[in-house]
Backbone as CSV, one residue per row, in Angstrom:
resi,resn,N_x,N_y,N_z,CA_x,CA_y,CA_z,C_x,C_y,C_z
1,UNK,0.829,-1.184,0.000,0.000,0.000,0.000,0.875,1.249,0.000
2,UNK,0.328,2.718,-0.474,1.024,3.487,-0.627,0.038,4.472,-0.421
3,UNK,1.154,5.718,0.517,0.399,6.765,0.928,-0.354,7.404,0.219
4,UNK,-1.670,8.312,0.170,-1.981,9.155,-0.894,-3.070,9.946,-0.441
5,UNK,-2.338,11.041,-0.166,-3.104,12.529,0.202,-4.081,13.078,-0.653
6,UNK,-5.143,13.949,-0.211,-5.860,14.507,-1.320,-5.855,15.471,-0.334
7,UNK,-6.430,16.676,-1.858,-5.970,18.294,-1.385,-7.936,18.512,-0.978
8,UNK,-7.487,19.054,0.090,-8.471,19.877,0.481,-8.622,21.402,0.519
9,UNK,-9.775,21.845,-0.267,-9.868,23.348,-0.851,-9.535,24.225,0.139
10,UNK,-9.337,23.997,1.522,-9.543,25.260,2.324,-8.888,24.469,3.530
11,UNK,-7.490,25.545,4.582,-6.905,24.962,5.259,-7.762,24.461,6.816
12,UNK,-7.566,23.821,7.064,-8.268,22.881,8.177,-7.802,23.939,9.866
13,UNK,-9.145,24.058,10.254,-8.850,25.186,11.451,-8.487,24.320,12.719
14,UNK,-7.351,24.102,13.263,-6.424,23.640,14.394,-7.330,23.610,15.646
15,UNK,-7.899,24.491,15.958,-8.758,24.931,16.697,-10.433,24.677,16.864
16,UNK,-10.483,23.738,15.758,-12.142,23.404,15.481,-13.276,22.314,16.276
17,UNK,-14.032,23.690,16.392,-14.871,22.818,17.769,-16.462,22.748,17.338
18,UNK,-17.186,22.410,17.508,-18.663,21.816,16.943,-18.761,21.116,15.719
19,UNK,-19.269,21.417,14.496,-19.033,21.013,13.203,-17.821,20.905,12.493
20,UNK,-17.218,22.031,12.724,-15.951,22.035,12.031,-15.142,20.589,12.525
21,UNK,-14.381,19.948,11.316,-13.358,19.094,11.891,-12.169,19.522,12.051
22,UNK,-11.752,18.756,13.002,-10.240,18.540,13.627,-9.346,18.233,12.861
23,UNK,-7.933,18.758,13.167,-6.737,18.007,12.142,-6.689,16.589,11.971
24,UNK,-6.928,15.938,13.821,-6.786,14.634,13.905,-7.936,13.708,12.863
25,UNK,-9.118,14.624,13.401,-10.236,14.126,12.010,-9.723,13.772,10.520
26,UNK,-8.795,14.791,10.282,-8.765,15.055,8.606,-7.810,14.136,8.462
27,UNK,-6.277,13.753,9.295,-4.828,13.296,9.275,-4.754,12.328,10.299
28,UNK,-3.914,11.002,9.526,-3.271,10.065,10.401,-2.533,10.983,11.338
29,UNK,-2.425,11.868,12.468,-0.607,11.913,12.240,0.631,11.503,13.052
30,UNK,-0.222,10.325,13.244,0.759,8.839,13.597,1.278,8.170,13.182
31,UNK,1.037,8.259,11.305,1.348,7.919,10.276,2.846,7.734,9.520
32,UNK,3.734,6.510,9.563,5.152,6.920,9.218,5.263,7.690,8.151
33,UNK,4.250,7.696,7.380,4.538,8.433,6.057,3.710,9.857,5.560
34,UNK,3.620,10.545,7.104,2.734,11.961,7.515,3.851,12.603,6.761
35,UNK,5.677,12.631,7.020,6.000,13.187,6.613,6.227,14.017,5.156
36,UNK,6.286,12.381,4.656,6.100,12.374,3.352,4.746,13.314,2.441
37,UNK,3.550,12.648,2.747,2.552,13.332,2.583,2.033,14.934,2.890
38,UNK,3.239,15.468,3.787,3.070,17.247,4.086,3.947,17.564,3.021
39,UNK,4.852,17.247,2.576,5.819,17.463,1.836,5.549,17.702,0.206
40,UNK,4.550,16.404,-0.159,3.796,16.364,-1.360,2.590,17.269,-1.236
41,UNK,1.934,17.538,-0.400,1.068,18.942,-0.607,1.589,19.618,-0.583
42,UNK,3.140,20.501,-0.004,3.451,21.506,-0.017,4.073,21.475,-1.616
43,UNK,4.858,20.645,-2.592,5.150,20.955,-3.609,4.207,21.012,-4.674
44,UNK,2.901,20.467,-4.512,1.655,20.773,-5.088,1.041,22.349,-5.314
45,UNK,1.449,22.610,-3.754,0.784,24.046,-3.740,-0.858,24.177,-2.954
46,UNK,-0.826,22.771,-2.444,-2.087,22.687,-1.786,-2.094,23.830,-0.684
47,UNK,-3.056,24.019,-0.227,-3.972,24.812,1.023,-3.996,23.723,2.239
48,UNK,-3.918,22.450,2.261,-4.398,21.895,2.900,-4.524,20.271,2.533
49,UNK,-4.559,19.465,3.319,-5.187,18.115,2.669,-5.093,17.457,3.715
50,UNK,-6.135,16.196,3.381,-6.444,15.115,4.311,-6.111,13.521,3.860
51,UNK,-6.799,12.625,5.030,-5.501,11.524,4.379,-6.668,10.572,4.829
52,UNK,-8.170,11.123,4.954,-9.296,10.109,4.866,-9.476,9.362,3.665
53,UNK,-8.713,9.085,2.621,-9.381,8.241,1.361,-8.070,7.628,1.145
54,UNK,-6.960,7.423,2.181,-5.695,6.843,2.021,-5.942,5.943,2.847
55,UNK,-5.211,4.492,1.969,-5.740,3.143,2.721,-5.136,2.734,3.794
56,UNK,-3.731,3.520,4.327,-3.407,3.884,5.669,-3.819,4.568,6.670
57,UNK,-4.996,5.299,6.512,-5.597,6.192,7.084,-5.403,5.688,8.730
58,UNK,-6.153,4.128,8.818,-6.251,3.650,10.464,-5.259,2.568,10.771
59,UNK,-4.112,2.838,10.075,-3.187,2.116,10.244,-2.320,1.891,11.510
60,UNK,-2.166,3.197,11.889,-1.610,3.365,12.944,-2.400,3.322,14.337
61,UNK,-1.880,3.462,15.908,-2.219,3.308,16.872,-1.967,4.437,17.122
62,UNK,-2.783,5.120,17.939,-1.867,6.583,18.585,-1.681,6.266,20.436
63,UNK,-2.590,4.981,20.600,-2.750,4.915,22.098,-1.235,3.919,22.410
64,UNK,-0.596,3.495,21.527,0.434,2.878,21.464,2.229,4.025,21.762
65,UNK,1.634,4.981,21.833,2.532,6.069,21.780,1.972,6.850,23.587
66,UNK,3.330,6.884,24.274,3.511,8.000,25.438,3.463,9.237,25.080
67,UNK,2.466,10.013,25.942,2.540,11.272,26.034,1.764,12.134,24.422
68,UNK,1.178,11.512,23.569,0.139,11.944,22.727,0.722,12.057,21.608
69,UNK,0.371,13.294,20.613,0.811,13.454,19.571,2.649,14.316,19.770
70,UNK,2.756,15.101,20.642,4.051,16.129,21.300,5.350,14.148,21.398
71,UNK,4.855,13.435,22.522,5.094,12.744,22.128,5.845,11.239,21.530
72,UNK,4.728,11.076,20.250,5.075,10.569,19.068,6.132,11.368,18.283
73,UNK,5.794,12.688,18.136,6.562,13.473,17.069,7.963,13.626,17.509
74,UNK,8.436,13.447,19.161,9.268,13.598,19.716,10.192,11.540,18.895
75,UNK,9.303,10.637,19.689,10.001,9.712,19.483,10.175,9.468,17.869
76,UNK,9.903,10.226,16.622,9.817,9.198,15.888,10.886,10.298,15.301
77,UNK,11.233,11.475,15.783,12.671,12.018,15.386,13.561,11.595,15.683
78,UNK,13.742,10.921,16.340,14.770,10.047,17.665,15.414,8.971,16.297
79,UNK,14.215,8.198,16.093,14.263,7.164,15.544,15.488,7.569,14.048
């Protein structure tokens, strides 16, 4: 399987509470290959994108990771 982002028209608000979705909503980003996938929207020129129609989407565990998303992002620089 292989990662594959799609662009979403309008950037996703960090901060989104009632209707609006969440980053975590839109993004694995527990995902080994999150990096990859920010990288390919940014040379696209996207606004934004999500990684709900990528067949990795629930691949990952996040409850498998200490201390949350801060972290994961911590251990997987390590790595």
């Amino acid at each position: 399987m292989k990662p594959f982002p799609t662009e979403l028209s309008s950037p996703i608000n960090p901060e989104a509470h009632g209707n609006s979705p969440s980053v975590e909503a839109h993004r694995n980003l527990y995902c080994h290959h999150y990096d990859g996938c920010l990288d390919e929207a940014v040379k696209r020129g996207w606004n934004s994108f999500t990684c709900m129609a990528c067949p990795l989407y629930g691949v990952n565990n996040p409850e498998k990771y200490e201390g949350g998303i801060e972290g994961f992002a911590t251990q997987r620089r390590v790595v």
